[in-house]
C-alpha positions as CSV (number, residue, x, y, z in Angstrom):
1,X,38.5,131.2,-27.9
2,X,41.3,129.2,-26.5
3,X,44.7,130.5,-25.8
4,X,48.1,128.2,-26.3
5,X,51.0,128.3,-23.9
6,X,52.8,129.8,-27.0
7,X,50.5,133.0,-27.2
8,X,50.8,133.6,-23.2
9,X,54.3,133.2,-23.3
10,X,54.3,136.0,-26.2
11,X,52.7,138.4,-23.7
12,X,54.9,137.4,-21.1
13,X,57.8,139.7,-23.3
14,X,55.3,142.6,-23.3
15,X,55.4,142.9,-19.7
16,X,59.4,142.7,-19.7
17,X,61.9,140.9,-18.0
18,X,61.6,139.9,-14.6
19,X,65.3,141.3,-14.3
20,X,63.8,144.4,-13.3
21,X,63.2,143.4,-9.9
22,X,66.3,142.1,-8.3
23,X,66.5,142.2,-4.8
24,X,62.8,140.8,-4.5
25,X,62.2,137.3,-3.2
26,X,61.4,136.0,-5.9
27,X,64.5,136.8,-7.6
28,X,66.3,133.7,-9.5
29,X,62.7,131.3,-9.1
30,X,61.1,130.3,-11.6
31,X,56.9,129.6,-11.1
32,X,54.7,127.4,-13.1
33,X,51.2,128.4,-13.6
34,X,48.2,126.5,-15.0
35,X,44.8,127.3,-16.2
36,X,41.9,126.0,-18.3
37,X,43.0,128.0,-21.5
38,X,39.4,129.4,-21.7
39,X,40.2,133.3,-22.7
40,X,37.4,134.4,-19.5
41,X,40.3,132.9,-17.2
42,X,43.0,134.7,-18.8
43,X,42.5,138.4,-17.4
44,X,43.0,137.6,-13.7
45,X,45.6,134.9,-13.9
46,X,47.7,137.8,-16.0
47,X,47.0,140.0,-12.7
48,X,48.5,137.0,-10.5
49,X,51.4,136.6,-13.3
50,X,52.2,140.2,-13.2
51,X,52.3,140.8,-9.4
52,X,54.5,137.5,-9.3
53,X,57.0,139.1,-11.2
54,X,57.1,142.5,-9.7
55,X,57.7,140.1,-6.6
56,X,61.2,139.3,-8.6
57,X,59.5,135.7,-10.1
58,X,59.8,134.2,-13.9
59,X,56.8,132.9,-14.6
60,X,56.6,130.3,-17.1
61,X,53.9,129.8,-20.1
62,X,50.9,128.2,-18.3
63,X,50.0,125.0,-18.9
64,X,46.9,124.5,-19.5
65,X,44.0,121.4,-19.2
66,X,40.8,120.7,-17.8
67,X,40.1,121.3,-14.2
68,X,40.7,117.6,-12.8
69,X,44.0,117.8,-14.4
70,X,45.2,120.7,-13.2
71,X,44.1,119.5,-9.5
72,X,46.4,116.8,-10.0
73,X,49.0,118.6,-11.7
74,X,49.2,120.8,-8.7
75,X,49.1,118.2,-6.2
76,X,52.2,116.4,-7.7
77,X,54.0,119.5,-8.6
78,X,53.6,119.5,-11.9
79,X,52.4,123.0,-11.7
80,X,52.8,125.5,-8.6
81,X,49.5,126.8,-8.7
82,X,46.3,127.6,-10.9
83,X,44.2,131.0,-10.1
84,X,40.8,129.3,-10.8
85,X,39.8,127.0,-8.5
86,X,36.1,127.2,-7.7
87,X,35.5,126.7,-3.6
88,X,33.5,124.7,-3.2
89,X,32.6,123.7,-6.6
90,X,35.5,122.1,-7.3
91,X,35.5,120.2,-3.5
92,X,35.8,116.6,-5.4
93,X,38.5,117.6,-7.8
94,X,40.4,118.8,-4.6
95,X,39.7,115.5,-2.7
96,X,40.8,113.2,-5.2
97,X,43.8,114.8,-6.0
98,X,45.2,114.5,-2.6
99,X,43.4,117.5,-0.9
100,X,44.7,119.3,2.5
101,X,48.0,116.9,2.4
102,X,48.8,118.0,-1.4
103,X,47.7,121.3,-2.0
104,X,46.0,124.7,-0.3
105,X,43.4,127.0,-1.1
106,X,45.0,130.1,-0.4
107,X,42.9,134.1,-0.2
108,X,39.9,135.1,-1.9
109,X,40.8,136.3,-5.5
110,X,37.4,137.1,-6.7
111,X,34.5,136.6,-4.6
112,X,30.4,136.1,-5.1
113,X,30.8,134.0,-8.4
114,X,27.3,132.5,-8.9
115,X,25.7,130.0,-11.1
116,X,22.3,129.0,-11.8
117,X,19.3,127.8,-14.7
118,X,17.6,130.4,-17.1
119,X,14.8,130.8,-19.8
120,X,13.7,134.4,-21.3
121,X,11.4,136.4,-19.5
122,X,8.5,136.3,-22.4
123,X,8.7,132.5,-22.1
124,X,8.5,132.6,-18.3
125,X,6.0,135.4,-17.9
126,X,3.5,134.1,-20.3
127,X,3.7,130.1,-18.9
128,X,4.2,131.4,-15.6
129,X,7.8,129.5,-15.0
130,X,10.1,130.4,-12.2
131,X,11.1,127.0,-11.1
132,X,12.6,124.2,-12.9
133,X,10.7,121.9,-11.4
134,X,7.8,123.2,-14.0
135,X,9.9,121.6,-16.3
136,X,8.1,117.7,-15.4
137,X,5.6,119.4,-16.9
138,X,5.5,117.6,-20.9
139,X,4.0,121.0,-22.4
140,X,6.2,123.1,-20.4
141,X,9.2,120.8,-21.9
142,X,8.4,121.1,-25.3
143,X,8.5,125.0,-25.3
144,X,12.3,124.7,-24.8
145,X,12.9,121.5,-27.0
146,X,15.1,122.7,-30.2
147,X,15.4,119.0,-31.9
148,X,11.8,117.6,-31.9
149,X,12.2,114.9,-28.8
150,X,9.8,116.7,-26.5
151,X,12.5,117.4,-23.9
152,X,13.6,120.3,-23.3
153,X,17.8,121.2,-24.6
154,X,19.7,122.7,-21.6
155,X,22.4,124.9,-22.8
156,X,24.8,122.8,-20.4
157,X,28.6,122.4,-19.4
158,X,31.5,121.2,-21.1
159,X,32.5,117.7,-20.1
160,X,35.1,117.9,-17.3
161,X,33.7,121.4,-15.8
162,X,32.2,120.9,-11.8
163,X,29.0,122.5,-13.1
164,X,28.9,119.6,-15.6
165,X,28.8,117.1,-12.1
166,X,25.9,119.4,-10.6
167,X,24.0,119.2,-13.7
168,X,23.8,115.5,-14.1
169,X,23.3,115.2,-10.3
170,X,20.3,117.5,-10.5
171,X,18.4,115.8,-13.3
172,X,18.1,112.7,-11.2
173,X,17.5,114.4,-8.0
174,X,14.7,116.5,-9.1
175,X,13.7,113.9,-11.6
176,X,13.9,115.9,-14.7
177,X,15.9,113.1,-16.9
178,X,13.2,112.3,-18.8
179,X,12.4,116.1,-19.3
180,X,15.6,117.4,-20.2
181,X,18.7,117.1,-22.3
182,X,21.7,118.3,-20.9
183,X,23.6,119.3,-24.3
184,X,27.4,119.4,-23.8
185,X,30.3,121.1,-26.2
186,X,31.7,124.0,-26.5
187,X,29.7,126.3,-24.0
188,X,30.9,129.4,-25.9
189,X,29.7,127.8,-29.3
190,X,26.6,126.7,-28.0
191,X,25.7,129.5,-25.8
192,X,26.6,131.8,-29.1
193,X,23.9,129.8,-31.0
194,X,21.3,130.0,-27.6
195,X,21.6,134.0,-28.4
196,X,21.3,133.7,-31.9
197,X,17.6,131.9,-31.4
198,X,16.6,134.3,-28.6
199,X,17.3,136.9,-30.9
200,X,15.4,135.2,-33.4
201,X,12.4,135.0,-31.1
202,X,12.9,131.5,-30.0
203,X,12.3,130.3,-25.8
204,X,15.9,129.9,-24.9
205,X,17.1,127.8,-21.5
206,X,20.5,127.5,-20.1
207,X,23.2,127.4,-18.0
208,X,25.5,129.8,-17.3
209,X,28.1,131.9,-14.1
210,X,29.3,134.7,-13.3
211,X,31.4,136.3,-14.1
212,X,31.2,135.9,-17.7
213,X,30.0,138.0,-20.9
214,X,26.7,136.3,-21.3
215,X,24.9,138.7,-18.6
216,X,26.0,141.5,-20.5
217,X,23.9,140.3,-23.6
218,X,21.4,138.0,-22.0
219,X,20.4,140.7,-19.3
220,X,19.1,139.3,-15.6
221,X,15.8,140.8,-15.6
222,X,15.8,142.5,-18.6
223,X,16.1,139.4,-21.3
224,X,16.0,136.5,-18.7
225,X,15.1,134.8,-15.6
226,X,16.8,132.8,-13.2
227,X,14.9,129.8,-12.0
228,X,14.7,128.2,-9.1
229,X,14.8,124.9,-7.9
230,X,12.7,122.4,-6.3
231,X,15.1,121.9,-3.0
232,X,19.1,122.2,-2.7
233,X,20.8,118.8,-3.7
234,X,24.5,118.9,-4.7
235,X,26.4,115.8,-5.5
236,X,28.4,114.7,-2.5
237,X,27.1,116.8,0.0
238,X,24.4,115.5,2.1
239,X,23.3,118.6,3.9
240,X,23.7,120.7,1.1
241,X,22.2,124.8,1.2
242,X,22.1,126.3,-1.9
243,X,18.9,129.0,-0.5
244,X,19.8,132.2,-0.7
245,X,18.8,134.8,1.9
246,X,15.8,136.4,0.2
247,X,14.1,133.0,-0.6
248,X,15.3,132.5,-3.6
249,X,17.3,128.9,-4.5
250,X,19.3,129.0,-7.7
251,X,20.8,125.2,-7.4
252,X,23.9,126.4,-7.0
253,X,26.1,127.6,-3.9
254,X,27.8,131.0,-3.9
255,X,31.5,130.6,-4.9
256,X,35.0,132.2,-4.1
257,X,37.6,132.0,-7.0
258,X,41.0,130.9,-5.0
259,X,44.5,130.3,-6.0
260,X,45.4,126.9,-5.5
261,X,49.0,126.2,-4.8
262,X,50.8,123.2,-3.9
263,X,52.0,122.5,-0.1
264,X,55.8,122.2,-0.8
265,X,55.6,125.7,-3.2
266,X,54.1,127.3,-0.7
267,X,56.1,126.7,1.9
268,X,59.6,127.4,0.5
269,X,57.7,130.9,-1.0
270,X,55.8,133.0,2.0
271,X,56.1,135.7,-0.2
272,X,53.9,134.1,-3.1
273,X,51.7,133.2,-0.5
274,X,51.3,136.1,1.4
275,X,51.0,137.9,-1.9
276,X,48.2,135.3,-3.4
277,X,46.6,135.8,0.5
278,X,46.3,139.7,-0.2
279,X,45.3,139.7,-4.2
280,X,41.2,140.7,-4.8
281,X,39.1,141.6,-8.2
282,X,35.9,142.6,-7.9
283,X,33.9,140.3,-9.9
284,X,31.9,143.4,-11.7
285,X,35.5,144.1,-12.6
286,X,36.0,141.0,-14.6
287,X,33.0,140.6,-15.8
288,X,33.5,144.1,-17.5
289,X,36.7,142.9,-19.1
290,X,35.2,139.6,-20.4
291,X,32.6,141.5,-21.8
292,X,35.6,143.3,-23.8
293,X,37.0,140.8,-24.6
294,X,33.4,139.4,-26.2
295,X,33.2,142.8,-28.2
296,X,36.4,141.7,-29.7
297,X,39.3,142.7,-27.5
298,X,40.5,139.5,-26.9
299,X,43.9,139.0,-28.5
300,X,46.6,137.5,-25.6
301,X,48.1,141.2,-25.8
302,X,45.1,142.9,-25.5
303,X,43.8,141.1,-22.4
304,X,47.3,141.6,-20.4
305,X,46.7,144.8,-21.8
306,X,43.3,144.9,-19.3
307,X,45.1,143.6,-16.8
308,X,47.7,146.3,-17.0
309,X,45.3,148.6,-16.9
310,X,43.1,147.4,-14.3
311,X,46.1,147.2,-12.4
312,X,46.9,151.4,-12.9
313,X,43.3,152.2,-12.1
314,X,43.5,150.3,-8.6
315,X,47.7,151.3,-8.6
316,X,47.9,152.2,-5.0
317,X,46.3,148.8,-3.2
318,X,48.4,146.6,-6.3
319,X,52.1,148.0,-4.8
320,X,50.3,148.1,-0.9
321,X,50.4,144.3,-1.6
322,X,53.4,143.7,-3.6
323,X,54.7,145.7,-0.6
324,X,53.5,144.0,2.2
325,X,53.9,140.2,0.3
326,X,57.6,141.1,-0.3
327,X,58.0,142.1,3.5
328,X,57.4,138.4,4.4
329,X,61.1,137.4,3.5
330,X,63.1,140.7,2.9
């Protein structure tokens, strides 16, 4: 479900006027956000919204695009800064939008994002598959093929997404092109239909993050597996390490959620900065509100209602960094 800069700018009223605050730095500024309009986003860039305006800031409807668009829109000031920039998934939006000289990656919002292939566990424990590399394998291929080529369909990325770049790249470098269809749309529509046939007793295989609903249905363990792959390769990066400590290689490196704000924003607001410096969710945190929001909370209202209260629970830190964030200039 996709939210319009109309139904954002309706929850905006809900959290009252930014007249409240005079006296703070941001008092009389006026801040343009931007995000994908994907409702997962929506939670913590209404956390970075509200501790903007109890900083004294307006914050406008965010626009909203796909992610090399809003790289560039924050680059040339179109926008002052988007809470969802993968590091360092989205290194080559960065770099072709102007990079270091444009725009900056500022603090850690959410940390330990992950990525990575999976199948169900009857599938994998019966054929024996923990690597995607079995997936050269013709017979292996067909257990996951749902239109009657022989490949098997990869529940993949929408067009436009970074995962959608290591994807592509991935199928060449492990050779798997001729194995595997990489089927792109809607990821929430197709990954609604991947659950539909597991539940139906179907071999499911697909893509998927966190933090997102889907591990709350398709359980880690429980309902599915994570693969491996045959030997890191991401595109652009030579030397790339995707291993993880215990052996294990999901294909994918471990990410940090940032804010990314243009240079010239930044520097006539230290407070924003410090404040976007000091802001942290745990990711179990927003993984529990998507998964909310996928049991049907998920008006606008309702998810700055989570943020609101995610805010309360954690009350004390919240005003420790409005605090500190609005020392910077007062």
């Amino acid at each position: 479900m996709l939210f319009g800069a109309a139904a954002i700018a309706a929850s905006v009223l809900v959290l009252g006027s930014t007249a409240a605050h005079a006296g703070m730095p941001g008092e009389g500024k006026v801040v343009q956000p931007m995000t994908t309009g994907q409702s997962g986003h929506v939670f913590y860039h209404a956390v970075v919204q509200i501790a903007l305006e109890k900083l004294g800031y307006e914050v406008k409807p965010h626009l909203e695009a796909e992610y090399p668009a809003i790289h560039l829109s924050v680059a040339q000031g179109d926008a002052d800064y988007t809470a969802g920039h993968w590091d360092p998934l989205h290194q080559k939006f960065f770099d072709q939008a102007g990079g270091d000289e444009k725009m900056t990656r500022v603090g850690h919002l959410i940390s330990g994002a992950g990525q990575g292939y999976f199948i169900d566990k009857k599938t994998a424990n019966e054929h024996g598959i923990d690597n995607i590399g079995r997936f050269s394998d013709p017979k292996i291929a067909a257990l996951f093929d749902t239109n009657g080529d022989g490949k098997a369909n990869l529940t993949g990325c929408n067009p436009g997404w970074g995962c959608e770049r290591v994807i592509e790249h991935q199928l060449d470098a492990f050779d798997l092109r001729g194995s595997i269809n990489h089927d792109q749309g809607s990821y929430f529509a197709l990954i609604a239909d991947t659950i539909t046939r597991y539940q139906g007793g179907e071999s499911i295989f697909f893509y998927t993050w966190s933090p997102t609903w889907v591990g709350s249905i398709l359980k880690p363990g429980d309902d599915v597996v994570q693969l491996n792959v045959p030997f890191s390769s991401l595109p652009g990066q030579e030397n790339a390490d995707t291993a993880l400590p215990d052996g294990r290689n999901p294909g994918f490196g471990v990410n940090s959620i940032r804010v990314l704000a243009n240079n010239e924003f930044l520097a006539e607001n230290p407070a924003a900065r410090r404040l976007f410096e000091l802001l942290e969710i745990p990711i179990a945190d927003v993984s529990a509100e998507n998964n909310l929001q996928h049991q049907g909370e998920d008006a606008p209202e309702q998810i700055f209602g989570h943020a609101k209260d995610w805010i309360a629970q954690n009350q004390a830190q919240f005003d420790a960094w409005i605090a500190e964030a609005a020392a910077v200039t007062n």
